[in-house]
Every structure is written in C-alpha cells, then in structure tokens.
C-alpha positions as a Python dict, from the first residue, in 0.01 Angstrom:
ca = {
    (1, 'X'): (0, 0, 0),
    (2, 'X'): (-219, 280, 212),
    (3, 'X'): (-500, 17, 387),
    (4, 'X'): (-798, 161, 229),
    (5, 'X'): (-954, 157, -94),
    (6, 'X'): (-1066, 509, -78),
    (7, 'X'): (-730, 624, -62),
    (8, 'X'): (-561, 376, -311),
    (9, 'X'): (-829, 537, -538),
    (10, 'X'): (-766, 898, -460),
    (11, 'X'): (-420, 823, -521),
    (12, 'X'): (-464, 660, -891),
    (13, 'X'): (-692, 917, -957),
    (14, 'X'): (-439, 1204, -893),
    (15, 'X'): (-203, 1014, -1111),
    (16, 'X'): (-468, 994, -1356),
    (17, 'X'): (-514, 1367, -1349),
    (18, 'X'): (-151, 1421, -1345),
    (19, 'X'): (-96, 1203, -1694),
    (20, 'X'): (-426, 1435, -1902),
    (21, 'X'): (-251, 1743, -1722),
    (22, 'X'): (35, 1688, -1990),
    (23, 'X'): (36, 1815, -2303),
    (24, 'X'): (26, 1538, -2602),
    (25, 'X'): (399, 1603, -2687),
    (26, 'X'): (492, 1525, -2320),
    (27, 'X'): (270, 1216, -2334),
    (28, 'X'): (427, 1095, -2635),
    (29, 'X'): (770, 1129, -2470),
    (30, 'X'): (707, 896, -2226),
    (31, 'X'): (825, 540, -2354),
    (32, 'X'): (576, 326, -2147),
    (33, 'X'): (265, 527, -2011),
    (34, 'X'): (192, 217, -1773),
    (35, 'X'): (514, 229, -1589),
    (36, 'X'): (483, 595, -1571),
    (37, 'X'): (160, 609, -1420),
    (38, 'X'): (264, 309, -1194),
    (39, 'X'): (577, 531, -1070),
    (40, 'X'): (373, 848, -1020),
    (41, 'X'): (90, 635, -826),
    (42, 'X'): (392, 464, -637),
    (43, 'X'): (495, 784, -499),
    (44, 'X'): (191, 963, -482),
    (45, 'X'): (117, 732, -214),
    (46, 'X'): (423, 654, -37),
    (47, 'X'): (388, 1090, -31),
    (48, 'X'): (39, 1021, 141),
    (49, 'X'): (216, 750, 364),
    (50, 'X'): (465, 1000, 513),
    (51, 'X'): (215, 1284, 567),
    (52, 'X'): (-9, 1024, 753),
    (53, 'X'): (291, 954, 1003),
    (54, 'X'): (361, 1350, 1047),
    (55, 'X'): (8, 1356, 1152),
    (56, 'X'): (0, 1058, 1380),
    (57, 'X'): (337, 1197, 1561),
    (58, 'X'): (167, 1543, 1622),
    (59, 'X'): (-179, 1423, 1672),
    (60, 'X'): (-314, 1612, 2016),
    (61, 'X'): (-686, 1494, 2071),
    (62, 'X'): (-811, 1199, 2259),
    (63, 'X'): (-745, 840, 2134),
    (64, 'X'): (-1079, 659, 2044),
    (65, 'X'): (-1116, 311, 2163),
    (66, 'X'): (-1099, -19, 1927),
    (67, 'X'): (-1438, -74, 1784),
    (68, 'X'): (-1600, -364, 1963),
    (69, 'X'): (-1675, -668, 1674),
    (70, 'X'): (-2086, -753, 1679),
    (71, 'X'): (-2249, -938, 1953),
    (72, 'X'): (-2300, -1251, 1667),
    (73, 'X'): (-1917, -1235, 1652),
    (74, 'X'): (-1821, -1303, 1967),
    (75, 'X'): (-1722, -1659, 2067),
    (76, 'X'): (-1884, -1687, 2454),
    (77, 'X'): (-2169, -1399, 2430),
    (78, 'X'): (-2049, -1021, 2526),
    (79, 'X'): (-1750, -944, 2764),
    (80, 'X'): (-1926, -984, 3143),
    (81, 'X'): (-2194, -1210, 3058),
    (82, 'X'): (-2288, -1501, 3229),
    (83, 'X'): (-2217, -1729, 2933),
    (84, 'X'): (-1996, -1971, 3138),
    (85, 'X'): (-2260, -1988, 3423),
    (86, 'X'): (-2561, -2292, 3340),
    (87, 'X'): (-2883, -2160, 3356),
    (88, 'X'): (-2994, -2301, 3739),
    (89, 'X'): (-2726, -2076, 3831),
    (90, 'X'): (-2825, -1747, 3684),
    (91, 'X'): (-3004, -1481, 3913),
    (92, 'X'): (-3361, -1434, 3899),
}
C-alpha cells in the first residue's frame, strides 16, 4: 500500500504500539484484535499516504534525476557508446 517496506513497517509498528497503549479492559472489548489492528494499520497508512501528497504538492527544492540502472543492465553498452559501430570502425 505505501511502496516501501520501511514504511509498511513503521506503519504496523505504530499500530502495534497503539494496541499495548490500551489498557487490558479496552483490549478485551475489542471482538477481533486482528481486524482491529488491520483497520488501524489500514489507516495509519492511507494517513501517511495523504501527508506524502501534501508534501509532494508543496515540495520547493530541485528535482533529482532518475537513477541510471548499472552498466551490466543495459541492453547495447551505456547511452553514447559506440556499441552499434564494429570495431574497424572505432577511432584510434
């Protein structure tokens, strides 16, 4: 649901903390503990969703570029090199 483990973790963990932040009568009040701590996770991160977009819409710095994927991953050798050109033709 957020796109990174770290996160999803964060989030289970505050719903963790949330749950042992109760006292045992309120535990015991809850029917189905799973389903509560699924709900509370749920919108603990769909909360962390909606801050992330406030942030991207008022975001002021610079933009960093795409990371470029390793040289072993790319398909004709890296962008500008003479991968297309046989070597009798390459520049001594």
């Amino acid at each position: 649901m957020l796109g990174s483990l770290t996160e999803a973790e964060d989030a289970v963990q505050e719903a963790c903390a949330r749950w042992y932040a109760m006292t045992g009568q309120q535990q015991q009040a809850i029917d189905n503990p799973a389903a509560w701590l699924t709900k509370i996770t749920s919108r603990i991160c769909l909360n962390l969703l909606g801050s992330a977009r406030a942030r991207r819409e008022t975001y002021t710095g610079t933009w960093l570029p795409e990371p470029l994927p390793h040289p072993a991953e790319w398909p004709a050798g890296p962008p500008g090199a003479a991968a297309d050109v046989p070597p009798t033709q390459l520049p001594t």
